[in-house]
C-alpha positions in Angstrom: 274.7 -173.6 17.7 272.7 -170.6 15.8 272.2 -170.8 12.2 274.9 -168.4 11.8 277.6 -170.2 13.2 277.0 -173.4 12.7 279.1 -176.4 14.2 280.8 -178.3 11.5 282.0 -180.7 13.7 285.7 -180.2 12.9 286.8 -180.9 17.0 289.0 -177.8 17.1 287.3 -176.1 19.9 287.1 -179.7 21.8 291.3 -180.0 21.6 292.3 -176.2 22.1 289.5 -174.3 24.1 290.4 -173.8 27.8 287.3 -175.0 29.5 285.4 -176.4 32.3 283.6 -179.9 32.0 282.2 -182.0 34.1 284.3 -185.2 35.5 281.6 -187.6 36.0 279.1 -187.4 33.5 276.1 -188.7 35.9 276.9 -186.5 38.5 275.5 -183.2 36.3 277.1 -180.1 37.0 278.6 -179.1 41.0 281.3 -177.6 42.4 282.7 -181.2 43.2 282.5 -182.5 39.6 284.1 -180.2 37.4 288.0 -180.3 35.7 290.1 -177.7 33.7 290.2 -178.8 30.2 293.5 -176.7 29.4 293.6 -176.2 25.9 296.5 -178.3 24.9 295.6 -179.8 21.8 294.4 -183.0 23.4 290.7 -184.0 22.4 288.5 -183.9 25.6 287.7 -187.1 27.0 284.1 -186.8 25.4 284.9 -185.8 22.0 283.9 -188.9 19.8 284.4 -189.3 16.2 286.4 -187.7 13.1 286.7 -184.6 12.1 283.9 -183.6 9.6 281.4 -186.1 12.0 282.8 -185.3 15.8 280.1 -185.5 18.6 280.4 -185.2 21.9 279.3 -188.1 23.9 277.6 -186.4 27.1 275.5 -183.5 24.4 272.7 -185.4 25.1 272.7 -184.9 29.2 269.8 -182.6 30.1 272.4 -180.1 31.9 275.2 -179.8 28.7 273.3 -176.3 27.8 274.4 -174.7 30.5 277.5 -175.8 29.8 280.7 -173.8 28.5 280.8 -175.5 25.5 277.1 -175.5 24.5 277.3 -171.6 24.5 280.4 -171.6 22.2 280.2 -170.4 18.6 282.4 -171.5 16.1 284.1 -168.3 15.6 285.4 -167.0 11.8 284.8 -169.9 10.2 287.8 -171.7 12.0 285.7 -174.9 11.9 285.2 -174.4 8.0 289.2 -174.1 7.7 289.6 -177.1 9.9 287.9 -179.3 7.3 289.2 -177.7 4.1 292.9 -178.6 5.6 291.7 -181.8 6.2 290.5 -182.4 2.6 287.0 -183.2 4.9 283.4 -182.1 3.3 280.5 -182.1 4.7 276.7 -182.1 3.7 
């Protein structure tokens, strides 16, 4: 994340972005090893946590920043409004 959009850790990208991840964590990134995350409002498997402290278990994995998801940017402060209508602060 760049200071400018930092990620508040509010999981709404991790429930309702349509991505690509990878099925088997130790298998890195191939052809053979990814699903469609579709957006549904269901947490991906990895997302850990609660809102205001989500993590993602597999951030860690040397090949998660060429991931989709290491790229993303929380967008219009969607992640701040996520934890104000969750009574959630962080800091």
């Amino acid at each position: 994340m760049t200071s400018e959009n930092p990620c508040v850790r509010c999981g709404y990208c991790c429930k309702y972005m349509m991505v690509i991840i990878v099925s088997d964590p130790d298998k890195g990134i191939s052809e053979d090893n990814i699903e469609f995350k579709d957006g549904d409002g269901e947490p991906c498997k990895y997302l850990q946590g609660e809102v205001g402290s989500h993590v993602c278990a597999i951030h860690d994995r040397s090949w998660y920043p060429d991931t989709p998801c290491a790229n993303y940017h929380c967008k219009n402060g969607i992640g701040n409004y996520i934890l104000a209508r969750e009574g959630v602060t962080c800091g």
